[in-house]
PyMOL CGO cylinders between C-alpha atoms (Angstrom):
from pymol import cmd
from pymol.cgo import CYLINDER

trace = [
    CYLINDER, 0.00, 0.00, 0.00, 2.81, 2.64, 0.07, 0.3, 1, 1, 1, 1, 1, 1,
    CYLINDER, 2.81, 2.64, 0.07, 3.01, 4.42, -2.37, 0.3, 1, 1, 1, 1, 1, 1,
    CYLINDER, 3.01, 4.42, -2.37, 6.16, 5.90, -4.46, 0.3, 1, 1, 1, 1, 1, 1,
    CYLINDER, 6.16, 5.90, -4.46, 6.80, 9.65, -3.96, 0.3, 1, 1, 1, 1, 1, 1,
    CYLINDER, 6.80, 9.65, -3.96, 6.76, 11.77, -6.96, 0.3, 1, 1, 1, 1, 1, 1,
    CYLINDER, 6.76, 11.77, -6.96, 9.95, 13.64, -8.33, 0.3, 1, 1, 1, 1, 1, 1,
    CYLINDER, 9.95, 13.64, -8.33, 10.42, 17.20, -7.45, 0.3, 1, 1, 1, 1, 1, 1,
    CYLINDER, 10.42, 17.20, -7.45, 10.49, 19.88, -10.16, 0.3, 1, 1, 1, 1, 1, 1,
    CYLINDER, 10.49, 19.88, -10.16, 14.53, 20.31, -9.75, 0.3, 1, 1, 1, 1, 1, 1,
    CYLINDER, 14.53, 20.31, -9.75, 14.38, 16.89, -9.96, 0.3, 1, 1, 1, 1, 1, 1,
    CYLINDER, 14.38, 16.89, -9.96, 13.17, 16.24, -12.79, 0.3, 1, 1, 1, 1, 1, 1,
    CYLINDER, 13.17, 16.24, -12.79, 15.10, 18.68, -14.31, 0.3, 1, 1, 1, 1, 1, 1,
    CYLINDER, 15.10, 18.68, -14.31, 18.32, 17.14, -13.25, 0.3, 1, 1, 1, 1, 1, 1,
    CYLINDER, 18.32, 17.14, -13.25, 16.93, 13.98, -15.01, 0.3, 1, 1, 1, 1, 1, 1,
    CYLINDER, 16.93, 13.98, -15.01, 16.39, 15.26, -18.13, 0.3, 1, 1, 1, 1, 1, 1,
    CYLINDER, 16.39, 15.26, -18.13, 19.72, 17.60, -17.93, 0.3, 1, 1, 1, 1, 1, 1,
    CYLINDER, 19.72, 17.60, -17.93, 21.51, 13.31, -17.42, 0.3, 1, 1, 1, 1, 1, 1,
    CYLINDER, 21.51, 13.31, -17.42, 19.56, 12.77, -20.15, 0.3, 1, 1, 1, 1, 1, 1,
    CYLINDER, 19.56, 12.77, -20.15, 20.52, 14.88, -22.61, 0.3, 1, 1, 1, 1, 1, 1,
    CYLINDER, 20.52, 14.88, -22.61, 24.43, 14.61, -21.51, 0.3, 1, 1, 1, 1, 1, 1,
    CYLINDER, 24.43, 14.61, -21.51, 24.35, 10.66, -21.86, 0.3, 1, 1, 1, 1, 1, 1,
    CYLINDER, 24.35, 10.66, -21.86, 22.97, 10.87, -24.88, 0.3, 1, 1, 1, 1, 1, 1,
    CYLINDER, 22.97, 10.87, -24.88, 24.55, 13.51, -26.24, 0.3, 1, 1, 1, 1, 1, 1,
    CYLINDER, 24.55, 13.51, -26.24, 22.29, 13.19, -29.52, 0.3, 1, 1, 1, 1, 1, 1,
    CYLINDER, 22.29, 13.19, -29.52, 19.13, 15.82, -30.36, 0.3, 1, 1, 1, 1, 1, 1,
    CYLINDER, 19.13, 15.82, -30.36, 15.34, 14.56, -30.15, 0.3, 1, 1, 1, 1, 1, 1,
    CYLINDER, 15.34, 14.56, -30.15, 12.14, 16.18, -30.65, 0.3, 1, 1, 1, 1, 1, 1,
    CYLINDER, 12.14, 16.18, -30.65, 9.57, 16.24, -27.55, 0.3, 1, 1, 1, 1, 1, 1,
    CYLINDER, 9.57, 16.24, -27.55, 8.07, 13.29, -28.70, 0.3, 1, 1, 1, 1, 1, 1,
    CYLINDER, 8.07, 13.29, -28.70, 10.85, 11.43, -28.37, 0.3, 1, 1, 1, 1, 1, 1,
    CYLINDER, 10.85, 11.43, -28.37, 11.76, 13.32, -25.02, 0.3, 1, 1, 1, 1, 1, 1,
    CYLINDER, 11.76, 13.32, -25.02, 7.85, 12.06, -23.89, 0.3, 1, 1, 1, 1, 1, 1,
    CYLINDER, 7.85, 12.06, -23.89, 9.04, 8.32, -24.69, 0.3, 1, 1, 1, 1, 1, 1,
    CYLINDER, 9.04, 8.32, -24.69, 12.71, 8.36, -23.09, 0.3, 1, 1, 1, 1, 1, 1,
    CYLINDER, 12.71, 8.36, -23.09, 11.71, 10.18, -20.00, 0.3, 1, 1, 1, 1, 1, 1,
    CYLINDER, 11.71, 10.18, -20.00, 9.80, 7.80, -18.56, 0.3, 1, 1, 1, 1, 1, 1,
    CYLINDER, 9.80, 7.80, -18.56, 11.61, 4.95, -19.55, 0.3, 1, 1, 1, 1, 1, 1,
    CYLINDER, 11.61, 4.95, -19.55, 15.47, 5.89, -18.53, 0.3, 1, 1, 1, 1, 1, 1,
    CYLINDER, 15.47, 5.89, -18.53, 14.47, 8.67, -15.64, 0.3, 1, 1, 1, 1, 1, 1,
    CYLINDER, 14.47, 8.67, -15.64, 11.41, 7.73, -13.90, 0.3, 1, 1, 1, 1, 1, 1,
    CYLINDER, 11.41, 7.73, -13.90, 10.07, 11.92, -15.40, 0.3, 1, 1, 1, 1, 1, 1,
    CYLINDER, 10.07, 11.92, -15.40, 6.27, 11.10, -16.19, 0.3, 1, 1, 1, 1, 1, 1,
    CYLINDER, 6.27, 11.10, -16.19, 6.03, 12.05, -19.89, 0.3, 1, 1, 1, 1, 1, 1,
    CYLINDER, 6.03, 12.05, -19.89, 3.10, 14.54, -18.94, 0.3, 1, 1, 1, 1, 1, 1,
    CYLINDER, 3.10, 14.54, -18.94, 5.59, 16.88, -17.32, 0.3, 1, 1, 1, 1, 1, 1,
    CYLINDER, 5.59, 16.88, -17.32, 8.32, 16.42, -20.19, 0.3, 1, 1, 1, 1, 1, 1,
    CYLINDER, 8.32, 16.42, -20.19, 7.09, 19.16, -21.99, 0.3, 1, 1, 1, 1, 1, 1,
    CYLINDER, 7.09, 19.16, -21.99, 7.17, 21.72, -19.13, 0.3, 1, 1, 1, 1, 1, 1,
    CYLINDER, 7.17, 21.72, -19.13, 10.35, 20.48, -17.54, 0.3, 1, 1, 1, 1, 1, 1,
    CYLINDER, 10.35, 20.48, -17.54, 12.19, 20.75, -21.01, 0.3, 1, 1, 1, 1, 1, 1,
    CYLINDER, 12.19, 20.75, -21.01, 10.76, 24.09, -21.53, 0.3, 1, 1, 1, 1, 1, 1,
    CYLINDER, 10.76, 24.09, -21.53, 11.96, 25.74, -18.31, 0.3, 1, 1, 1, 1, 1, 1,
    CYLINDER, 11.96, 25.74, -18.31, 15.39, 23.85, -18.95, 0.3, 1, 1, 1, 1, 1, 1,
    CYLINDER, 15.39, 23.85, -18.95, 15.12, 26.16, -22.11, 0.3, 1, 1, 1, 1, 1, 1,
    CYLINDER, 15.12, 26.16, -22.11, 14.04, 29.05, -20.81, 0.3, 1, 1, 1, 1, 1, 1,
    CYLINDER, 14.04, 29.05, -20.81, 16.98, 28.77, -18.74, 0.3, 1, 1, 1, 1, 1, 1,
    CYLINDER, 16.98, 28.77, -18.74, 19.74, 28.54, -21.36, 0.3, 1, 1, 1, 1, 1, 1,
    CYLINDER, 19.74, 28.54, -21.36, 20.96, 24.99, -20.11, 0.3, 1, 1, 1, 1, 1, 1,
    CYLINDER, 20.96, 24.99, -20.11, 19.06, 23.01, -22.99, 0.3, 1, 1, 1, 1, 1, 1,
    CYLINDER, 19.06, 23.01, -22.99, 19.01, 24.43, -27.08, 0.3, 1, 1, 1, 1, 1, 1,
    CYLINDER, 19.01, 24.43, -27.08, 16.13, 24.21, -29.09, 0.3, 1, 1, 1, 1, 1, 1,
    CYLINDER, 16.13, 24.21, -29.09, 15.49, 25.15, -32.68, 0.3, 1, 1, 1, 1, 1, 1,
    CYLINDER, 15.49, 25.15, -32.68, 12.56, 24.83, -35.26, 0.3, 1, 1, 1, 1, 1, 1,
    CYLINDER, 12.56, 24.83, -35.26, 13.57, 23.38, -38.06, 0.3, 1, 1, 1, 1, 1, 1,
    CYLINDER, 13.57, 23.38, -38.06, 10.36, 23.11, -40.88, 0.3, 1, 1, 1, 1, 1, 1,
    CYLINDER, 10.36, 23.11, -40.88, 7.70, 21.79, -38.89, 0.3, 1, 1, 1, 1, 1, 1,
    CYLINDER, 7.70, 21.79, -38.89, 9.64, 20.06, -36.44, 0.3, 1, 1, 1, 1, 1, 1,
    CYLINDER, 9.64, 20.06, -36.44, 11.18, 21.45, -32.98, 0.3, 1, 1, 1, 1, 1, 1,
    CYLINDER, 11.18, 21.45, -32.98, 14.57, 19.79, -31.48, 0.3, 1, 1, 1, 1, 1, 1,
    CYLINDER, 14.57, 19.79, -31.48, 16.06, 19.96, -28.19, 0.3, 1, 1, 1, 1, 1, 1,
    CYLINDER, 16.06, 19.96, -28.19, 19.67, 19.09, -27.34, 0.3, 1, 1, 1, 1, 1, 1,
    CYLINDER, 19.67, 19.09, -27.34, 22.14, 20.38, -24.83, 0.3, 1, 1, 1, 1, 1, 1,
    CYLINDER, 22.14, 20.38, -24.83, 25.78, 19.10, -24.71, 0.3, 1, 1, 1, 1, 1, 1,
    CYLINDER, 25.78, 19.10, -24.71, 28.15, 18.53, -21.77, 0.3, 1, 1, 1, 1, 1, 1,
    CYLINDER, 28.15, 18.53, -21.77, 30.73, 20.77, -23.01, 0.3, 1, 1, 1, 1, 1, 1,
    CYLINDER, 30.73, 20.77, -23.01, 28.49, 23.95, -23.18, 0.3, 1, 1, 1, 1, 1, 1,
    CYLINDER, 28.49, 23.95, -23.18, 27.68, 23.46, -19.53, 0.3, 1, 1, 1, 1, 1, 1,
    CYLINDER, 27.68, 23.46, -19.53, 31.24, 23.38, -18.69, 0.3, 1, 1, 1, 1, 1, 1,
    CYLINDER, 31.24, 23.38, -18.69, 32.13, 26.23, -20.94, 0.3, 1, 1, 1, 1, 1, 1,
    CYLINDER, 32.13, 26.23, -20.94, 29.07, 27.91, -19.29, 0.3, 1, 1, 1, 1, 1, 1,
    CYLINDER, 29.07, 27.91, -19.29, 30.63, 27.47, -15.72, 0.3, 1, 1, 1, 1, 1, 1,
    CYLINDER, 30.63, 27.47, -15.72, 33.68, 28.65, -16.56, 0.3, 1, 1, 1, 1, 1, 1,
    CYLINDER, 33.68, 28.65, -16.56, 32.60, 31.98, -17.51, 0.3, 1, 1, 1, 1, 1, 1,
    CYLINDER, 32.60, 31.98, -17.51, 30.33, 32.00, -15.09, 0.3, 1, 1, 1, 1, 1, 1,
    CYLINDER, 30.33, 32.00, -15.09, 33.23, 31.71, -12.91, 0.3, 1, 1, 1, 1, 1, 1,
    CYLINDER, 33.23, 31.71, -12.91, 35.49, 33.45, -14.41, 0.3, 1, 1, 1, 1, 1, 1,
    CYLINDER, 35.49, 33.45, -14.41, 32.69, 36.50, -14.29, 0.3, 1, 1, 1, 1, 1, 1,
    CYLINDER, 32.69, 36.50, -14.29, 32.12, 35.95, -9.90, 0.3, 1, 1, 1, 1, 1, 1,
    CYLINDER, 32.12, 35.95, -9.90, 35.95, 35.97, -10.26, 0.3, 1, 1, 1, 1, 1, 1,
    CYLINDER, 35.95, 35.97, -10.26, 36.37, 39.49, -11.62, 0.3, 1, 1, 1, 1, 1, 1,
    CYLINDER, 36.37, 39.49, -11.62, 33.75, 40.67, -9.82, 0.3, 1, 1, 1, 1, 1, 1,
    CYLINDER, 33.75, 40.67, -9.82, 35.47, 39.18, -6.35, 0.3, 1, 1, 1, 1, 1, 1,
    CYLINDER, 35.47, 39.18, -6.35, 38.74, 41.23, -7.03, 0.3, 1, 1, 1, 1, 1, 1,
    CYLINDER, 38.74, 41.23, -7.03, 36.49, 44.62, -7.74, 0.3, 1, 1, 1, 1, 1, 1,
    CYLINDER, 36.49, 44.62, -7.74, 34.96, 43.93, -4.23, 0.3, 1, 1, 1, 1, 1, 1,
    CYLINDER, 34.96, 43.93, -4.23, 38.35, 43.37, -2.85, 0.3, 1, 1, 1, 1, 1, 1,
    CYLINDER, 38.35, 43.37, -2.85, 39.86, 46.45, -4.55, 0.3, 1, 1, 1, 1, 1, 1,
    CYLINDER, 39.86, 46.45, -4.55, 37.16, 48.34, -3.15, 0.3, 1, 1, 1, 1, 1, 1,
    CYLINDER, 37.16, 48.34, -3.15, 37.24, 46.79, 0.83, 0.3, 1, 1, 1, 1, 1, 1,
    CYLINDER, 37.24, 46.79, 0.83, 41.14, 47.87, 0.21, 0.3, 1, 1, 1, 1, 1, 1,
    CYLINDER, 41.14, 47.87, 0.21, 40.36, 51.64, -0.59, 0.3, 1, 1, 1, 1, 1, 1,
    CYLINDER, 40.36, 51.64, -0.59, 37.43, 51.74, 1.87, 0.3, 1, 1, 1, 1, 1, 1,
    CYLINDER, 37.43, 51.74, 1.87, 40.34, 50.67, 4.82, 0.3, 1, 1, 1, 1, 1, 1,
    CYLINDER, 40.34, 50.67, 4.82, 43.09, 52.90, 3.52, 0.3, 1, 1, 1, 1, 1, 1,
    CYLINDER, 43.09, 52.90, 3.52, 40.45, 56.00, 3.74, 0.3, 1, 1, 1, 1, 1, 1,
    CYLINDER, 40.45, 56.00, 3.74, 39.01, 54.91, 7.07, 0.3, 1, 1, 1, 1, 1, 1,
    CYLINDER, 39.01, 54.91, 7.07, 42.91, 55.14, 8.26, 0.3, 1, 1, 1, 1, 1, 1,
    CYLINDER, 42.91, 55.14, 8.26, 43.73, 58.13, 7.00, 0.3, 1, 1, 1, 1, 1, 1,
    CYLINDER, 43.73, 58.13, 7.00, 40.19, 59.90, 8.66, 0.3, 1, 1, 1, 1, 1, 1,
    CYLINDER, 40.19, 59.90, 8.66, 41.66, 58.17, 11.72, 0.3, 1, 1, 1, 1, 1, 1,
    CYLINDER, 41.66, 58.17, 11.72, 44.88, 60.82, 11.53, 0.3, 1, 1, 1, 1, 1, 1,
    CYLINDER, 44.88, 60.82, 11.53, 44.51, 63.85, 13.42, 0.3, 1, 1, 1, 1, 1, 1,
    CYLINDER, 44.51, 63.85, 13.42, 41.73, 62.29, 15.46, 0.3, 1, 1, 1, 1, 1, 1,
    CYLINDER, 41.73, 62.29, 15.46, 43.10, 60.74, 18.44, 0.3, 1, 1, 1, 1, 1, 1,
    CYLINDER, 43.10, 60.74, 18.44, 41.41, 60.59, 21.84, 0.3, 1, 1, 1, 1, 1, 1,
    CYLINDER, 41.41, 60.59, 21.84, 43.50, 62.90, 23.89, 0.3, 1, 1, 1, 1, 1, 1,
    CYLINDER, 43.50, 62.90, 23.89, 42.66, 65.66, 26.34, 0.3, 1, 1, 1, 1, 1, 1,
    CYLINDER, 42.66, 65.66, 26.34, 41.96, 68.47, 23.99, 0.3, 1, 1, 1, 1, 1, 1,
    CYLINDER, 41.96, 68.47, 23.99, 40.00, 66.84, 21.53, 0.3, 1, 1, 1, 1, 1, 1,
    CYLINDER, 40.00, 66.84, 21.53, 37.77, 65.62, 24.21, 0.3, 1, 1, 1, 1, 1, 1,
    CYLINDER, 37.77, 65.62, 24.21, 37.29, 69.40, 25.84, 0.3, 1, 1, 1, 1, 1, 1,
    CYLINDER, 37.29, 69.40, 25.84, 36.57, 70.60, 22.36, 0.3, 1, 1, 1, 1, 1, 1,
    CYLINDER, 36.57, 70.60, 22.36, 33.82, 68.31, 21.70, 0.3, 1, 1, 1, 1, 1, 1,
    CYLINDER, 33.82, 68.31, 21.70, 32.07, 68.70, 25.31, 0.3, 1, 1, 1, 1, 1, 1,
    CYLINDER, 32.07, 68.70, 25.31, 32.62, 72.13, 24.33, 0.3, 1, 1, 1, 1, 1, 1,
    CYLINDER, 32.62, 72.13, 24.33, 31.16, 72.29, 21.22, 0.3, 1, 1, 1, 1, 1, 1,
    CYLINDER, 31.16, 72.29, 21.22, 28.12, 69.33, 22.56, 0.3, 1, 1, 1, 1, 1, 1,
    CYLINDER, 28.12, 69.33, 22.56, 26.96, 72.77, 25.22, 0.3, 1, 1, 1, 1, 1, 1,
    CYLINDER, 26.96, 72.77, 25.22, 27.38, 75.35, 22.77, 0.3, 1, 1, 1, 1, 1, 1,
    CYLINDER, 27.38, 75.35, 22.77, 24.84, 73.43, 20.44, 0.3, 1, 1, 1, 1, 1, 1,
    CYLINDER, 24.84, 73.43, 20.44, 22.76, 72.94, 23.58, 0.3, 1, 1, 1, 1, 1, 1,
    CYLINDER, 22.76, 72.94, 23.58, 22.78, 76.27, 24.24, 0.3, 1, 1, 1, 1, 1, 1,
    CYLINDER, 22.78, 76.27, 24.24, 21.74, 77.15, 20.79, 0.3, 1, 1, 1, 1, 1, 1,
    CYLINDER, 21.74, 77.15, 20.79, 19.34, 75.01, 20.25, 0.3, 1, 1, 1, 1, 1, 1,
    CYLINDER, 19.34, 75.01, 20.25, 17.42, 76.48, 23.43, 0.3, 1, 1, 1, 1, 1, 1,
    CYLINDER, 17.42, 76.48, 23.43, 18.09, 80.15, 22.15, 0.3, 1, 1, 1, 1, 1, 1,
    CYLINDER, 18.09, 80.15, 22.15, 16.48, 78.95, 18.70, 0.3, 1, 1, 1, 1, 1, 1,
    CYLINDER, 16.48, 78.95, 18.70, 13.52, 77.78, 20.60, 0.3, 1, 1, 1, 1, 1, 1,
    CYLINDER, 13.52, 77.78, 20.60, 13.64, 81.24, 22.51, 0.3, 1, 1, 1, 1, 1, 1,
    CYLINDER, 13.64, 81.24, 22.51, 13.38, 82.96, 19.06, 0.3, 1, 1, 1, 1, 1, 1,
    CYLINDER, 13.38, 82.96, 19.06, 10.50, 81.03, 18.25, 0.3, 1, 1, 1, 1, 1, 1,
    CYLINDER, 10.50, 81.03, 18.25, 8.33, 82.21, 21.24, 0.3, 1, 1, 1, 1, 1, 1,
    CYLINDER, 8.33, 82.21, 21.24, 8.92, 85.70, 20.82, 0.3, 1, 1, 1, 1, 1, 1,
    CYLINDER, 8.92, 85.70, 20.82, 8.73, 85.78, 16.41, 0.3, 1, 1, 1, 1, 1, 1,
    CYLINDER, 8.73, 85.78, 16.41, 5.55, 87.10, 16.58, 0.3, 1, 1, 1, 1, 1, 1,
    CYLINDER, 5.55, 87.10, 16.58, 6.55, 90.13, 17.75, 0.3, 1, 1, 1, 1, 1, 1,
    CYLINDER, 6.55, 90.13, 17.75, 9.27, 90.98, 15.86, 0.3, 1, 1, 1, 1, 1, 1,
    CYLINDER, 9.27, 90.98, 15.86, 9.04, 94.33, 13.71, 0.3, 1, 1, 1, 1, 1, 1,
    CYLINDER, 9.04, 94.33, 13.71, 10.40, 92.44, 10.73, 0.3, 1, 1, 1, 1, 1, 1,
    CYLINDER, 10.40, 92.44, 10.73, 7.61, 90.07, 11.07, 0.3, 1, 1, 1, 1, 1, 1,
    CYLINDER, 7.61, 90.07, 11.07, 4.94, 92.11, 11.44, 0.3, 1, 1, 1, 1, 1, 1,
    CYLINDER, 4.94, 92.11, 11.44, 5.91, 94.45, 8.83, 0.3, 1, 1, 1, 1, 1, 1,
    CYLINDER, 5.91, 94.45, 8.83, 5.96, 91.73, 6.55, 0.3, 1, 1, 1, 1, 1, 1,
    CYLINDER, 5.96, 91.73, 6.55, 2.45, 90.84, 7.62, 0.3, 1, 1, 1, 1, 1, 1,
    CYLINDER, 2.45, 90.84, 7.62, 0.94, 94.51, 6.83, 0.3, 1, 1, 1, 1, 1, 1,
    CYLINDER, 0.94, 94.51, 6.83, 2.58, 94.25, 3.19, 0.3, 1, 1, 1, 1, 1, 1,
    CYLINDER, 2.58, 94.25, 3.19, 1.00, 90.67, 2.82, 0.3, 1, 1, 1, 1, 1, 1,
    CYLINDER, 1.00, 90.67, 2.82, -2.73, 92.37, 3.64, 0.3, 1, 1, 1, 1, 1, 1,
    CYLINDER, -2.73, 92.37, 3.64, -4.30, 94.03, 0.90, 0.3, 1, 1, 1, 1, 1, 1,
    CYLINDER, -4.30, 94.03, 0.90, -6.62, 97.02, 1.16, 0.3, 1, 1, 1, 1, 1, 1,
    CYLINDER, -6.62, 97.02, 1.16, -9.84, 95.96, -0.51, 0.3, 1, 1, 1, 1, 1, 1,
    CYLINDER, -9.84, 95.96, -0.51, -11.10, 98.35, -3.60, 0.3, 1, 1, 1, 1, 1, 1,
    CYLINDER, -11.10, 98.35, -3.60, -13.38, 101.08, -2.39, 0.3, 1, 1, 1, 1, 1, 1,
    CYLINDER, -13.38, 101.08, -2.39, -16.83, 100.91, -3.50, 0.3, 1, 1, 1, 1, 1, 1,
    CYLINDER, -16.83, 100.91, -3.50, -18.56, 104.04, -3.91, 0.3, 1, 1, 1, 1, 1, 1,
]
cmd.load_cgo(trace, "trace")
């Protein structure tokens, strides 16, 4: 009564990838539907969509000759595909690396002239009140802005005299 479990969609695709690299030969999908089954345990009924997103993918070929569509895919193309895949997360490894290098040698030269000593530590308690204190004299301004000449001289401008009507 148990019964067997079905074959992921990766799965399958890995089938029909082994497939096509034992093989090495081109078929159409109706020989895909017959082989599948047979040699990878892929249900033919999901052939056609397995082979398609292996397509869509670039890891299988496929081209339409007259009425008829083939599918192959070759061992060396995946190789030659790795390698520049490689070769591509290599280049892009050193321009990372280049960059962590430059990122260092700046932090380390912001780092000169900025030691903790005694003076540097006065002068930025110093300068922490003096913002304090300016921030409270802002909010100081702000209570008494309404009755600032500038201000209301601004407002009388800003009102217009509406036209006499005689």
């Amino acid at each position: 009564m148990s019964r067997r479990k079905g074959l992921s969609h990766e799965e399958k695709r890995q089938k029909m990838m082994e497939l096509f690299y034992e093989k090495k030969d081109f078929f159409q999908l109706k020989e895909l539907e017959k082989i599948g089954p047979k040699e990878k345990g892929v249900i033919s009924q999901a052939v056609k969509d397995v082979v398609q997103s292996l397509v869509d993918d670039g890891m299988v070929d496929t081209e339409k000759i007259g009425t008829s569509v083939y599918f192959w895919a070759f061992p060396s193309k995946a190789i030659n595909t790795r390698k520049r895949k490689l070769n591509d997360m290599n280049s892009k490894l050193q321009e990372v690396d280049k960059k962590v290098k430059i990122s260092v040698s700046k932090v380390e030269q912001a780092k000169v002239g900025r030691e903790e000593d005694e003076a540097r530590t006065e002068a930025l308690a110093s300068l922490k009140e003096l913002q304090e204190t300016q921030n409270k004299l802002q909010i100081e301004i702000q209570k008494y802005r309404e009755s600032d000449p500038e201000v209301l001289a601004q407002m009388k401008e800003s009102i217009q005299k509406p036209p006499l009507l005689y």
